[in-house]
N, C-alpha and C positions, 0 to 999 in steps of 0.2 A: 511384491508380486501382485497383480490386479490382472483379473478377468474377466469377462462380461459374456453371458448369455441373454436369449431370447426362449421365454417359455410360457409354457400354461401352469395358471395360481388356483388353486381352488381354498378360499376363506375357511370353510367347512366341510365337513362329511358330504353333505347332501347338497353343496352349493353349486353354482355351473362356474364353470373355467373360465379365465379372463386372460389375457392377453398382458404378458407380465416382461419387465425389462431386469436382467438381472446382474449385478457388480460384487465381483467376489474378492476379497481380501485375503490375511495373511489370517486374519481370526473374526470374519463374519461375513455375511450376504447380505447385500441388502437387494430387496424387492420393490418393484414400482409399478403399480396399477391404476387402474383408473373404475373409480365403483360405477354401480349402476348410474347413479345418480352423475357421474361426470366429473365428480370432483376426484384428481391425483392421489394417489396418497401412497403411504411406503412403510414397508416392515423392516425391521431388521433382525436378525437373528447371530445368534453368537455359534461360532464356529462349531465349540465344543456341547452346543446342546441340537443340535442336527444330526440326524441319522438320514444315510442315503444310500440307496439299493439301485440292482438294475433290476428295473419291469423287461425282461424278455418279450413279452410278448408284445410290448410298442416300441422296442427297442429305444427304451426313453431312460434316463436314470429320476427315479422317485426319491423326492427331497423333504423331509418332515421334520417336524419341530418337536421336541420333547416337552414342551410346557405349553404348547397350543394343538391340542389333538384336534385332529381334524383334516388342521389346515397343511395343504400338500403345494409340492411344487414341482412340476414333472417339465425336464430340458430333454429335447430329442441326444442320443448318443448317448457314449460312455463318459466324454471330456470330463464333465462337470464333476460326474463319481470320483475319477480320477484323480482331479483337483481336490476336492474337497477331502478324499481320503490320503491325501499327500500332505496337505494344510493340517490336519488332525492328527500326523502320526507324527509331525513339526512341534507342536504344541506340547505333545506326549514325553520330548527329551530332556534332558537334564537340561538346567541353563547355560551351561557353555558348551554343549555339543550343537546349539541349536543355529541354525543359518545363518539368522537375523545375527547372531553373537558373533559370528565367524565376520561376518561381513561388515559389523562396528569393527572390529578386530582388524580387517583388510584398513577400512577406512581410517582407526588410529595411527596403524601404519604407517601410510601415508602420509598424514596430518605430522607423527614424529619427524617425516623423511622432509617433508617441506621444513618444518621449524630447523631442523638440522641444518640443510642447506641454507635455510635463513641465518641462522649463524654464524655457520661457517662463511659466508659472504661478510659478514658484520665485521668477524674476529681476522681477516684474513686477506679478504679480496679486498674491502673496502681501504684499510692500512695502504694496500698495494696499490692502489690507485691514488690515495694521497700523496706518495713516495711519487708514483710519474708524472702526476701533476707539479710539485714541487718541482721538479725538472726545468717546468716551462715559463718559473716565475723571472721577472727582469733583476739586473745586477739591483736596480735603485729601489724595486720592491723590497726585497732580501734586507738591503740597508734600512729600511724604514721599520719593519719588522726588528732583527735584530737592536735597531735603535732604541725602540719600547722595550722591548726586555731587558736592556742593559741599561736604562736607566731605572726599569721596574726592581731591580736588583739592588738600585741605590749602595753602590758600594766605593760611594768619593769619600765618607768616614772612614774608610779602610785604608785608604789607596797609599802606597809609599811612592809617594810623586817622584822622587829622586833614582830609582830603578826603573819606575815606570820610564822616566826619560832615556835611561840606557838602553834599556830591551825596544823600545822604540828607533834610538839611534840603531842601535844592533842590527835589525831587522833592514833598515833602509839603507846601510851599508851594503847588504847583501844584496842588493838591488833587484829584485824580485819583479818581476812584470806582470800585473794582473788588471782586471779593471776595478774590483774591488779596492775598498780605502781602509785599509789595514790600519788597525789602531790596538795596542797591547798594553794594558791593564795591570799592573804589579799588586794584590790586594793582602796584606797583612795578614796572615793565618799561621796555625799552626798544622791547617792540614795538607797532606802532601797531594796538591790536584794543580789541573790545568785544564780549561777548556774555550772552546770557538764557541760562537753565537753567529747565523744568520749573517752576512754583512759586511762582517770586517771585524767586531769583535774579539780580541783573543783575553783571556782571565789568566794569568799565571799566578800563582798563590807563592808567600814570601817561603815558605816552608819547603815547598818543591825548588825553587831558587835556589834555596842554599845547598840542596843538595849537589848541584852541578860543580863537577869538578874543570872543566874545560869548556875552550867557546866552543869545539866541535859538539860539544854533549847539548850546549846553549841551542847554536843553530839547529841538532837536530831536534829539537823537542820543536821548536818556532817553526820549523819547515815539516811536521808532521802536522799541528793545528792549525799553519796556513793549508795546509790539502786540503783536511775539513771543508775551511771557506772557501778555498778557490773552485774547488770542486759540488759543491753544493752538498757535503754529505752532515753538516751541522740542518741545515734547511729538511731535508730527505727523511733522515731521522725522526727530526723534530714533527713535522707532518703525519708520518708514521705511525707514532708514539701517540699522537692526538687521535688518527683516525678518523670517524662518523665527525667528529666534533668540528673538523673542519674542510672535511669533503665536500660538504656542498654548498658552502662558504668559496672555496675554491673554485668549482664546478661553475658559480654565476658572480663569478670574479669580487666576492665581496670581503677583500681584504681587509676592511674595517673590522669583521667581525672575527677572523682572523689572529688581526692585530691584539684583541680586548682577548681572547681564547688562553693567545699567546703569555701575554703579562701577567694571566692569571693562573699561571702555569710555572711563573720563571723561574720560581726557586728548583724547580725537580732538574731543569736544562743545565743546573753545576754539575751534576751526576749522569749526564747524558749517555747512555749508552749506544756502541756505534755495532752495527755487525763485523763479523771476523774478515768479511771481505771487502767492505768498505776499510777497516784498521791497518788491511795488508797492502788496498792501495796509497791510503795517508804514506803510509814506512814509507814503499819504493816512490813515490812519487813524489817523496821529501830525502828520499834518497838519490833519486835523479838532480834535484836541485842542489845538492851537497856537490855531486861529482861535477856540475856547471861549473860549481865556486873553487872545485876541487879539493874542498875543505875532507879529512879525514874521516870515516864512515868509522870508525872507531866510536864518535862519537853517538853513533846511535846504539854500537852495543854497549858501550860503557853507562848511558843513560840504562838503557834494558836492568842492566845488573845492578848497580848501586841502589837501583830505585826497588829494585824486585826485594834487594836485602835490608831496606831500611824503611819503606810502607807498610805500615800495617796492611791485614788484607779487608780491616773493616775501612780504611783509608786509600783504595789504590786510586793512583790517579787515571782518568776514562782510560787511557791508552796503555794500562797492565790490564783493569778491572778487567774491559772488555774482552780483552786476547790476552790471557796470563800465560799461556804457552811459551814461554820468554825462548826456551830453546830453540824453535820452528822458527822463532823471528829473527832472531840472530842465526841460525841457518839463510836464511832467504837474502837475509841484507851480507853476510861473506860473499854469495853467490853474485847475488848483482853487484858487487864492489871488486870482483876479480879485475886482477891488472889495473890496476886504477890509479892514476899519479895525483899524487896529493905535493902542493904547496903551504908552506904556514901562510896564514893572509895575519899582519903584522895590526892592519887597522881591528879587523874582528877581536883579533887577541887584546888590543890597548882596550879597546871600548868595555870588552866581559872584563878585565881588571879593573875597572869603575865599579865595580861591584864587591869588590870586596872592603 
């Protein structure tokens, strides 16, 4: 808070009044004159050693110093008494009842409500915006991407080339139409997973393999991490997942960096987590491709169950971890499989016997 009057200074008792310019603060006055002699000059005084009265009879408030007798300062009115006796009864409070406190207090406020919102954009909006951008990337970006990751993964020491080639035949059998270049990965493990990459990628681990009892159980697991892909929800995810790190990377199309983000990320994308509505479109939308082929929708709940009772839960593979509500799934995939004629397809069945 700052004030400013215009008044008469007297230096001393007996001295003559000057023509004084006055600036008032939160805790002092300063005064500015001009001596006889012409030269400027300026006092200052501190809030709390000012005493100031009304002179009635000039209708002026008399303003004096406690450590310069003498020296007076008279502003025509009451304002400046006013002021000054409002400034000193300010002074006189505790330190957190006092104005000045209230209104750092407003301004922390404030200052918390920004950084909050700053956050919350970081933690939340920013993700969200990686995700719809992801949307807009091309089939042949997606591939080049997923390509670096799955070679950053280095998993041709793993690979059981001889399923890989069935689950490959498998899948192409089923004749699938997408623009993406589907390519499935058989890698030796004993843990029970499976996941897409970016692309065209898919990772089935030898351990989740054997558990499948049927080729319906085969295709369905293959036509839920083709969704993934075809649908961009391994891409979307993944974006996500990264956030700030490659929002504005995306933003000024610098998939290069991107790319290096990506690789250096690739081991956490075997564990990928997908949201509950993204996992309930993979089902029906690899459930839809089941009823194309006509192949038995059994096979997705049969996959649900065997795998719910034979993963560990520090093991599930993305598509329990994710949505382990197994009952709601198997709810949803009866519903959309009602009336539904299924044929044995004889080829799918020879090829999944390759496997054993």
């Amino acid at each position: 808070m700052m004030k400013t009057w215009f008044g008469s200074y007297y230096t001393s008792s007996h001295g003559e009044a000057v023509e004084a310019t006055v600036l008032a603060v939160e805790n002092s006055i300063t005064i500015g004159f001009r001596r006889e002699d012409g030269i400027t000059r300026r006092a200052r005084w501190e809030m709390q050693d000012i005493v100031a009265v009304l002179d009635n009879s000039i209708q002026a408030t008399r303003i004096s110093h406690s450590k310069e007798p003498g020296a007076r300062l008279e502003v025509n009115g009451k304002q400046a008494l006013d002021f000054i006796m409002a400034m000193q009864a300010e002074q006189s409070k505790p330190w957190h009842k006092k104005s000045q406190t209230k209104e750092y207090g407003r301004n922390l406020l404030i200052f918390l409500g920004i950084v909050t919102v700053l956050v919350t954009a970081y933690f939340l909006i920013v993700p969200w915006m990686s995700e719809k951008l992801a949307s807009t990337i091309s089939v042949s970006t997606e591939q080049q991407l997923g390509n670096a990751v799955y070679d950053a993964l280095d998993l041709s020491g793993q690979e059981d080339k001889e399923a890989t080639a069935v689950l490959n035949e498998f899948f192409q059998e089923m004749k699938v139409q997408t623009p993406y270049a589907i390519h499935i990965t058989v890698v030796k493990s004993d843990v029970v997973n499976a996941f897409a990459l970016p692309g065209g990628n898919i990772v089935v681990y030898s351990a989740l393999l054997n558990e499948l009892k049927t080729y319906p159980e085969l295709a369905a697991l293959l036509c839920h991490e083709f969704t993934h892909v075809n649908n961009k929800h391994s891409t979307k995810s993944i974006f996500r997942q990264l956030g700030s790190r490659v929002f504005l990377s995306l933003l000024f199309g610098k998939f290069g960096n991107v790319t290096s983000i990506m690789v250096d990320q690739a081991d956490k994308f075997k564990s990928l987590k997908y949201s509950r509505s993204l996992e309930k479109e993979a089902d029906l939308d690899g459930l839809s491709l089941l009823r194309e082929r006509k192949i038995d929708p059994e096979g997705f709940i049969g996959l649900f169950r065997h795998l719910k009772d034979s993963a560990p839960a520090s093991a599930m593979p993305e598509f329990l971890g994710s949505h382990p509500d197994i009952d709601k799934r198997i709810a949803y995939i009866r519903e959309g499989s009602k009336d539904w004629q299924t044929n044995e397809n004889s080829q799918l069945k020879t090829i999944f016997e390759k496997l054993n």
